[in-house]
C-alpha positions as CSV (number, residue, x, y, z in Angstrom):
1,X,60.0,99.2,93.8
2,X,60.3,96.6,91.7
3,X,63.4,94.8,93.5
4,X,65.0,94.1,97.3
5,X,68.2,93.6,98.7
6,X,68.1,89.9,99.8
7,X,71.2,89.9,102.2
8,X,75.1,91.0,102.5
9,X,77.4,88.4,100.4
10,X,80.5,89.8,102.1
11,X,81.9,92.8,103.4
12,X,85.6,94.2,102.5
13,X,88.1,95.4,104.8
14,X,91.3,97.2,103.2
15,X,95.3,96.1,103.4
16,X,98.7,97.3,102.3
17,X,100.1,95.6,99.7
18,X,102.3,92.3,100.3
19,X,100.5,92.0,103.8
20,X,98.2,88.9,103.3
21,X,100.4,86.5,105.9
22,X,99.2,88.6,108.6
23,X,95.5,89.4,107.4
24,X,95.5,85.1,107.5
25,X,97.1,85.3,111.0
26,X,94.7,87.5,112.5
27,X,91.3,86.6,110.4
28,X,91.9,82.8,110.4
29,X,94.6,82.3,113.2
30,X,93.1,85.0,116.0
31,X,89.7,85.4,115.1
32,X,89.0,81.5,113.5
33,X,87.5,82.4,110.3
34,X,88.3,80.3,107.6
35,X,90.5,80.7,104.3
36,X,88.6,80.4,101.3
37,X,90.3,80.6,98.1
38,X,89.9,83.3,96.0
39,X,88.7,83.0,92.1
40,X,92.1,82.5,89.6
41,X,91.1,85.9,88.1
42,X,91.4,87.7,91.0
43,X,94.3,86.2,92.9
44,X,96.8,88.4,91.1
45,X,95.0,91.3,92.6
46,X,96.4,90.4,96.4
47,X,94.4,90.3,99.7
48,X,92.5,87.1,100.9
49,X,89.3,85.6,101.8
50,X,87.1,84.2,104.5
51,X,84.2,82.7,105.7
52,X,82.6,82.6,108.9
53,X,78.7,81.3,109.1
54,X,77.0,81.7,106.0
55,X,79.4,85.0,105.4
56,X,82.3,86.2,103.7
57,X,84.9,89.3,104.7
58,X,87.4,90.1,102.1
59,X,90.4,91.7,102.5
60,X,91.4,93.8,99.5
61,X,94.8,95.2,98.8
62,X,94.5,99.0,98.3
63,X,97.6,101.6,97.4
64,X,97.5,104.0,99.0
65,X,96.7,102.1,101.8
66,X,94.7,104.0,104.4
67,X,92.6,102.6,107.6
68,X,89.3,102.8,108.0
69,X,89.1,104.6,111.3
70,X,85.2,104.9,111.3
71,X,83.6,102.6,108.5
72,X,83.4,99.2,110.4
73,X,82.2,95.5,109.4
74,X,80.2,94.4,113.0
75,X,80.1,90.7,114.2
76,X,77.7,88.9,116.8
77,X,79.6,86.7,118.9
78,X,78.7,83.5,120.9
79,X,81.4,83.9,123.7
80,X,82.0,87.5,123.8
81,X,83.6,87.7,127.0
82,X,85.7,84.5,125.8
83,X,86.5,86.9,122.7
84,X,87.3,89.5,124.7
85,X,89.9,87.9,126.5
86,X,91.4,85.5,123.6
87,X,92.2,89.2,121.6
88,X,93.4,91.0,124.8
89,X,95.7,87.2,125.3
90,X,96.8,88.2,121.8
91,X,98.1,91.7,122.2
92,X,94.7,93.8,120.8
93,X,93.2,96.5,122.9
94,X,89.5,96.1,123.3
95,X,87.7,99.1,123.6
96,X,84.4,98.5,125.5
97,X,81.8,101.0,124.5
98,X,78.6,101.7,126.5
99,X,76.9,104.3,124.8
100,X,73.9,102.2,123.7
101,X,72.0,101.1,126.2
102,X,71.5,97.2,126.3
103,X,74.1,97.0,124.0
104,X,76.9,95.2,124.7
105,X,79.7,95.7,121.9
106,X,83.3,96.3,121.8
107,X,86.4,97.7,119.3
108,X,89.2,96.2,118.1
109,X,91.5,97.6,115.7
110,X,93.0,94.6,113.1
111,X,96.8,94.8,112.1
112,X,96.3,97.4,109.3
113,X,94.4,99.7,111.8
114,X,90.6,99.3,110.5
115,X,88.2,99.3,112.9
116,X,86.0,96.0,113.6
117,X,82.9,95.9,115.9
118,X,81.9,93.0,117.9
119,X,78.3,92.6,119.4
120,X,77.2,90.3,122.4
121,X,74.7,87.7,120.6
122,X,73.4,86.4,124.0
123,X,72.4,90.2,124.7
């Protein structure tokens, strides 16, 4: 092949419409990523950005809006445990998961019901 993929720019989680104050609580205010502001073309689309790291996760606004249940971004995490307890503080059900071995990871659902994976990076 003449080409490679370099590296993910960002990754895209879905939203209902008009829900962007709580995609900013839980993104920026729960999980600490920060707001970035979107481009003036695509602001009247809805949804909102962030960065974490050298990273981005979008959230788009999609109608009909619809979960993903299965499709997931996945996040190492310095201070898993830490994280762990900080969403369960906060109201969201972690869902250990064992069935890799050596693997620890967890699930969370966010407030629009996709699934989000989170990986031990000290593991």
């Amino acid at each position: 092949m003449e080409f490679t993929i370099g590296k993910i720019d960002h990754v895209q989680v879905a939203a209902p419409k008009g829900k962007e104050q709580e995609a900013i609580g839980f993104y920026a205010g729960i999980l600490g990523m920060n707001e970035i502001e979107k481009p003036d073309a695509l602001k009247g689309r809805g949804g909102a950005w962030f960065e974490f790291g050298s990273y981005q996760l979008h959230v788009g606004v999609e109608e009909p809006f619809s979960p993903a249940k299965k499709a997931h971004p996945a996040f190492r995490v310095n201070g898993f445990y830490a994280l762990q307890d900080h969403l369960a503080a906060n109201h969201y059900e972690v869902k250990n998961d064992t069935s890799i071995p050596g693997v620890q990871r967890f699930f969370v659902s966010d407030p629009f019901g996709n699934r989000l994976e989170f990986l031990n990076s000290e593991s």
